[in-house]
LOLORO-547628 format. One line per field, with one value per atom (N, C-alpha, C): residue number from 1; x, y, z. Coordinates in Angstrom, 2 decimals, m for minus. Layout:
BEGIN
nr = c(NUM:...)
X = c(X:...)
Y = c(Y:...)
Z = c(Z:...)
***
This chain:
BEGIN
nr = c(1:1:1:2:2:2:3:3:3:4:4:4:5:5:5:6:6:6:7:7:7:8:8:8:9:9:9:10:10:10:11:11:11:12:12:12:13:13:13:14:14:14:15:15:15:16:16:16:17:17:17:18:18:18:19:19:19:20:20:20:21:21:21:22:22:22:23:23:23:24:24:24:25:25:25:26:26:26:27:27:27:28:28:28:29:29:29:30:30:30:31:31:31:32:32:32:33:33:33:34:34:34:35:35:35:36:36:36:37:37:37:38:38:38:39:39:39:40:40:40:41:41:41:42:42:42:43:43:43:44:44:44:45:45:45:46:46:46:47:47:47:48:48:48:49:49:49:50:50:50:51:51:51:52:52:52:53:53:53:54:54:54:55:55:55:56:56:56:57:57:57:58:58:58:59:59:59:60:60:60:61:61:61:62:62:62:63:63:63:64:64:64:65:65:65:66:66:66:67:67:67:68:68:68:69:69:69)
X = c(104.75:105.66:105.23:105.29:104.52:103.07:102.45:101.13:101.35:102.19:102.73:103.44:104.30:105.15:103.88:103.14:101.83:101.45:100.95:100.20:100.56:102.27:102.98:102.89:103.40:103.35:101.76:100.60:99.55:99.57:99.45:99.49:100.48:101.35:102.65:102.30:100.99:100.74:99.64:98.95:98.09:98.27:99.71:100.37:100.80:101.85:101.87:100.91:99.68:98.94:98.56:98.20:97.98:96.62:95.80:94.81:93.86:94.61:94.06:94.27:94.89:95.31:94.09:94.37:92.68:92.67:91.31:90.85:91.36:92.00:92.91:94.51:94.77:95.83:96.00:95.00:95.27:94.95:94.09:93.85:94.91:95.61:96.74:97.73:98.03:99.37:99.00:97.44:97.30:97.20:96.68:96.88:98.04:99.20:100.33:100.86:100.62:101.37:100.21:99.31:98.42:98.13:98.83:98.94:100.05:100.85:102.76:102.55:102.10:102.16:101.20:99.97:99.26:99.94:100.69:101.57:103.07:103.29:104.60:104.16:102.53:102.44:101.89:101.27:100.46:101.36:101.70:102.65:100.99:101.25:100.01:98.56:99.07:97.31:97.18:96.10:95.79:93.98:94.36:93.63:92.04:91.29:89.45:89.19:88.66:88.30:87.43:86.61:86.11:86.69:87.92:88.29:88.76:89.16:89.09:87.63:86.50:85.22:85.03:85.50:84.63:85.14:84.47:84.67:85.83:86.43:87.52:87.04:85.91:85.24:85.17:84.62:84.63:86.26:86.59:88.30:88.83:88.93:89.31:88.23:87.65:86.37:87.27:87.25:87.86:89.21:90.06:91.67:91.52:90.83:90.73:90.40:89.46:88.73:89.99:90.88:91.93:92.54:93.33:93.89:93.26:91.98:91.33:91.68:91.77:91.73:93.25)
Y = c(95.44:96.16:96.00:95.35:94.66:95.20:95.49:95.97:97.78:98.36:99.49:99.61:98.55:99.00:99.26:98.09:98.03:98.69:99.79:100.79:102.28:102.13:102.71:103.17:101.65:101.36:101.77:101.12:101.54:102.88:103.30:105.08:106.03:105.31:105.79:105.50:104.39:104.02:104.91:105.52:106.58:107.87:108.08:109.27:109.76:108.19:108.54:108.35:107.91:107.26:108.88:108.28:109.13:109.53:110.54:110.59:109.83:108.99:108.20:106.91:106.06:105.26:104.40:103.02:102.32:101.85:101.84:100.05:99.49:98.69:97.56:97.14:98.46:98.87:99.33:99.76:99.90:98.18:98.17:96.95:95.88:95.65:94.85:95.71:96.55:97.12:97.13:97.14:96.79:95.76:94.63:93.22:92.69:93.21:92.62:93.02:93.95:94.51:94.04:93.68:93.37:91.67:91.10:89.65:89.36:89.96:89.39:90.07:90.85:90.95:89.64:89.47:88.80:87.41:86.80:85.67:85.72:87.31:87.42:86.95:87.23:87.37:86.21:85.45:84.12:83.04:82.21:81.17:80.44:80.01:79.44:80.06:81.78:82.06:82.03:82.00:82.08:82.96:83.54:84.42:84.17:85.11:84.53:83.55:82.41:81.82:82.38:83.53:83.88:84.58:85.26:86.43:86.77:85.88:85.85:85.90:85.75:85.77:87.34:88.00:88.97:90.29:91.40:92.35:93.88:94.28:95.28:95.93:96.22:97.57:96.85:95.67:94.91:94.46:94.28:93.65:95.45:96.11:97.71:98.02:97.86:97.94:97.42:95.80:95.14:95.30:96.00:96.30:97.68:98.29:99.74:99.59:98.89:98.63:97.80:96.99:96.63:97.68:98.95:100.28:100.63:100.71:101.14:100.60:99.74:98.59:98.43)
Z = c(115.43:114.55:113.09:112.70:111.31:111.05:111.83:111.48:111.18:111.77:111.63:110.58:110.33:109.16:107.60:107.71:106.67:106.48:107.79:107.75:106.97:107.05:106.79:105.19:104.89:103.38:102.38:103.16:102.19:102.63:103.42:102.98:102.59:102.48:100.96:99.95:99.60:98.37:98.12:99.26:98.88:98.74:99.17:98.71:97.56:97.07:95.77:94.61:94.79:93.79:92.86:91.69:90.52:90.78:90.14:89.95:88.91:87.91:86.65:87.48:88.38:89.02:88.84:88.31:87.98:89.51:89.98:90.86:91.14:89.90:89.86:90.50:90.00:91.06:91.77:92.60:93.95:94.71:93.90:94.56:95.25:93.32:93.83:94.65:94.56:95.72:96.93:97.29:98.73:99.28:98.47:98.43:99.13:97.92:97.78:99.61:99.77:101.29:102.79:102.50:103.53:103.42:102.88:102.45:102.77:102.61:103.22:104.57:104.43:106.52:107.35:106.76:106.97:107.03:106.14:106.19:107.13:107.21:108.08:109.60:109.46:111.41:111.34:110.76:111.01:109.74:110.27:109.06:108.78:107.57:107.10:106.68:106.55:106.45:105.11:104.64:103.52:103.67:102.16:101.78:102.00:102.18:102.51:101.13:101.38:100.15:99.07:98.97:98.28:97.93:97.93:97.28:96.05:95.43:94.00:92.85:93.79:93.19:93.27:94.38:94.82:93.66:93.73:92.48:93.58:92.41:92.99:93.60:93.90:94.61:96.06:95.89:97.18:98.10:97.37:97.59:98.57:97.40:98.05:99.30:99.22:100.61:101.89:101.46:102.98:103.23:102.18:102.52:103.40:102.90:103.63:104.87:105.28:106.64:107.25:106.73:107.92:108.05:107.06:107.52:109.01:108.65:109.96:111.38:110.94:112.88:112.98)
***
C-alpha cells in the first residue's frame, strides 16, 4: 500500500511541477516522499551513505529509477 501511495505522490509532484522548477527541487520533494515511505516500511533505514556527496543529477537519477520498480 505504501509503495502505491508514493507512487502516487511523486507523480502529482510531476504534474504539478513548473517548467522553471530547479533540480533542486525536485530533488528534495522526491526525497522527502521516497524517504518517509522508505522509513514507514523498514523502521531503521537510513539513507545510502553516500548520498549527501552525490550531485542532484545523480540523486534525481536514483529517485526516478525507484518510480520505476
Amino acid at each position: 500500500m505504501s509503495l502505491n501511495a508514493m507512487k502516487m505522490f511523486l507523480a502529482l509532484g510531476e504534474l504539478t511541477a513548473t517548467e522553471n522548477e530547479t533540480i533542486e527541487s525536485k530533488v528534495k520533494y522526491k526525497q522527502r516522499i521516497v524517504f518517509a515511505t522508505m522509513r514507514n516500511l523498514i523502521p531503521g533505514w537510513q539513507p545510502p551513505s553516500d548520498w549527501e556527496s552525490l550531485t542532484n543529477e545523480v540523486k534525481l537519477e536514483r529517485l526516478k529509477k525507484l518510480e520505476e520498480v
